[in-house]
N, C-alpha and C positions, 0 to 999 in steps of 0.2 A: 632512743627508739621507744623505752618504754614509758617517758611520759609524754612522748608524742600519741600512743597507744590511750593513754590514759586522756586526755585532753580531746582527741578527733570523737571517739570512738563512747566514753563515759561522761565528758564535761566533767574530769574532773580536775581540778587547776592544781598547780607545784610553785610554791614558792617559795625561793632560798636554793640552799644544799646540803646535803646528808653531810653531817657530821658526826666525829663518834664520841660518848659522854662515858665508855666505858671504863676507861682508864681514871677518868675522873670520881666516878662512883656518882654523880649528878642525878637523882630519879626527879629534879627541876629544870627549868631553864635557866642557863647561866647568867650573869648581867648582859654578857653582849649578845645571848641572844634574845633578849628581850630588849635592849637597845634597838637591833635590827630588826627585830616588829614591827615596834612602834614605827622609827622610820620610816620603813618600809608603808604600811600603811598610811602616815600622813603625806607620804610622796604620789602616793595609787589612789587616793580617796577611797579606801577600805572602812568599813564601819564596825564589821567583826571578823575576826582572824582565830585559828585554831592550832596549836602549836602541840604535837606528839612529842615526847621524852621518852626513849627508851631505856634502859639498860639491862645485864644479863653477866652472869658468873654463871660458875658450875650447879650453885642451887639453885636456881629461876632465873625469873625473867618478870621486868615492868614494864608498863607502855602506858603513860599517866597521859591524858588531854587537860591543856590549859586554855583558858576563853580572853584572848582580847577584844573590848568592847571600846573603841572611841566614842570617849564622852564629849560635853563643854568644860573639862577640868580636863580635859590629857585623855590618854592610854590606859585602862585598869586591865590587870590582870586576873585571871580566879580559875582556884583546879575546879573540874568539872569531873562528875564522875560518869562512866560508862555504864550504858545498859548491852549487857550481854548478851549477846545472842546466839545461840549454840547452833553449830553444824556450820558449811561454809554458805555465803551470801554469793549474790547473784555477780557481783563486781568482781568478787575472788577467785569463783569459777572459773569465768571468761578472759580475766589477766592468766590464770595460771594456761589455761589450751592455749592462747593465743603466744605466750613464749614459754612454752613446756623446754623447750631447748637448754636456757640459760635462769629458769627461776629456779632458786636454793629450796628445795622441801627439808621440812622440819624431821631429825633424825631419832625424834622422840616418841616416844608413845600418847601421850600423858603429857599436855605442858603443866608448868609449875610456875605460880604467879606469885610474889612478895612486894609488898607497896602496892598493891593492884585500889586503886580508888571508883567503885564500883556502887550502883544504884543498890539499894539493900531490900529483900525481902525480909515478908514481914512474918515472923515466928508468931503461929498461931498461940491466944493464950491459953488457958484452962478455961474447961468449957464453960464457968460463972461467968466467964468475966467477956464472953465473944459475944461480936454485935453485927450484926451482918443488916444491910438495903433492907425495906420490907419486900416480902417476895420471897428470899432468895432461900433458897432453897438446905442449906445449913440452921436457918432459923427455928426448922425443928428437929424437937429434941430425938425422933425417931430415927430421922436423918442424920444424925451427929451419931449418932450408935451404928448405925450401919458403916460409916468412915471411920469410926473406932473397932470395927473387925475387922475392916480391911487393913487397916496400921496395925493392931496386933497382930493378924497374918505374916505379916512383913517381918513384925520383930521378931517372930518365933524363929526365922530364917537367917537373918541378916541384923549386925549393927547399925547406932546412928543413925536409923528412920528416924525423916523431916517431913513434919505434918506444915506446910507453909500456904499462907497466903499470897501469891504472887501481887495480884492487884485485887479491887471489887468486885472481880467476877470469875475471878479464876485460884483453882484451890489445888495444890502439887502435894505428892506423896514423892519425896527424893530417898536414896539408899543406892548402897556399892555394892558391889559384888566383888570383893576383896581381889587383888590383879587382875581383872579380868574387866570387867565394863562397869558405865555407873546408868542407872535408871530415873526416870519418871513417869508418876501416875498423872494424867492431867485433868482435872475436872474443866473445863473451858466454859464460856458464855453460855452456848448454845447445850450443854447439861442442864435437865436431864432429855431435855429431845433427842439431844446425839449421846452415844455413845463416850464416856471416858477414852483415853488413849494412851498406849505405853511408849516412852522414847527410849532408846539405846543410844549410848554413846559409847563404842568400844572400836580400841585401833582407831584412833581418828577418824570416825565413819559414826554415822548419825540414820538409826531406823524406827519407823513406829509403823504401831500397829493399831488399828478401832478396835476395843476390847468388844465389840459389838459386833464386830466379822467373823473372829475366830471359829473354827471349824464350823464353818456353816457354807453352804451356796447361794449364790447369785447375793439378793439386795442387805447389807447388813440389818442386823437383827438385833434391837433394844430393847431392854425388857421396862416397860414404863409402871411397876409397881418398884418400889422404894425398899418395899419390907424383902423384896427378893436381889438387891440391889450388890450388898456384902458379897453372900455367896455367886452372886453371877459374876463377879470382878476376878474372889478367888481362882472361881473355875478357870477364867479365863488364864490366869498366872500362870497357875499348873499345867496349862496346855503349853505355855511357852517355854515352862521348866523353871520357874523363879519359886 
């Protein structure tokens, strides 16, 4: 039923059968199941295939993707790593309503990843050495001090504040809130027109907010000078209690 669910309803195709690599401790494919890949694909006229590995003990839990690519030499295999994406997606939502009955929810708070092979952010350097697009808005140096009181704000509160570059256009301020939730600042594309934005991840549940809303009415509200930039973030924090 429920990769029939998956197939009418997502296009999303099943091939093979669950089996379990826990016992084995396997965080790869075993030989027979990349035997049966391959096969399988030079029987189907497959060109690329994606193969999940799980495994899981009492400390964590892995879920590694590997890439089959038929070549003019064979079958190659290769780990791929995942870009993460936090909160649930739009395919998880609608599996999980559509058989709320008999789908297993996760009895954690908090998962726990080990072997996880994962797309990497990029740890901002010291400010000598950062190189930002022409334009962008980090390029000056008055700008880089405004995001350095809002990261000292941060630290005066909380450990382990990450000043990170996600990609080229986008600049994250991460930190925990020790048991309790973890956070992000987001500077996005479209900063400084829009408003920054705060994520919450706590209990399994994903909330943000435009630090450009806060306690105001009706159309959100950005302040487009720079030099007022810091303190307008802080204030916003304080209003949410971080």
């Amino acid at each position: 039923m429920a990769g029939t669910y998956l197939l009418e309803m997502i296009i999303v195709f099943h091939i093979g059968v669950w089996h379990s690599h826990h016992g084995l401790g396997l965080s790869h494919p075993s030989g027979g199941d990349v035997q049966s890949i391959q096969e399988g694909m030079l029987a189907d006229g497959l060109s690329r295939c994606i193969l999940a590995i799980g495994i899981c003990d009492r400390a964590g839990a892995s879920v590694n993707a590997f890439s089959f690519v038929c070549t003019g030499e064979g079958v190659k295999m290769n780990l791929v790593p995942w870009n993460v994406v936090q909160g649930d997606g739009s395919v998880r939502s609608r599996y999980d309503a559509a058989y709320r009955d008999f789908v297993i929810m996760p009895q954690v708070k908090e998962a726990v990843y080990h072997e996880l092979n994962m797309i990497p952010v990029q740890q901002m350097p010291p400010e000598n050495g950062v190189t930002f697009d022409t334009g962008f808005w980090l390029n000056n140096k008055e700008n880089r001090l405004q995001l350095k009181r809002i990261v000292s704000y941060i630290q005066s509160k909380y450990s382990a504040v990450k000043l990170l570059k996600v990609d080229d256009m986008t600049i994250e301020i991460r930190f925990d809130i020790p048991r309790r939730s973890s956070w992000r600042i987001v500077f996005d594309k479209d900063f400084p027109s829009r408003a920054p934005y705060v994520v919450r991840y706590e209990a399994g549940e994903t909330t943000s907010w435009s630090l450009g809303a806060l306690g105001k009415n009706g159309t959100p509200h950005w302040l487009s000078s720079f030099s007022e930039m810091g303190q307008s973030v802080i204030n916003s924090l304080k209003y949410l209690s971080i």
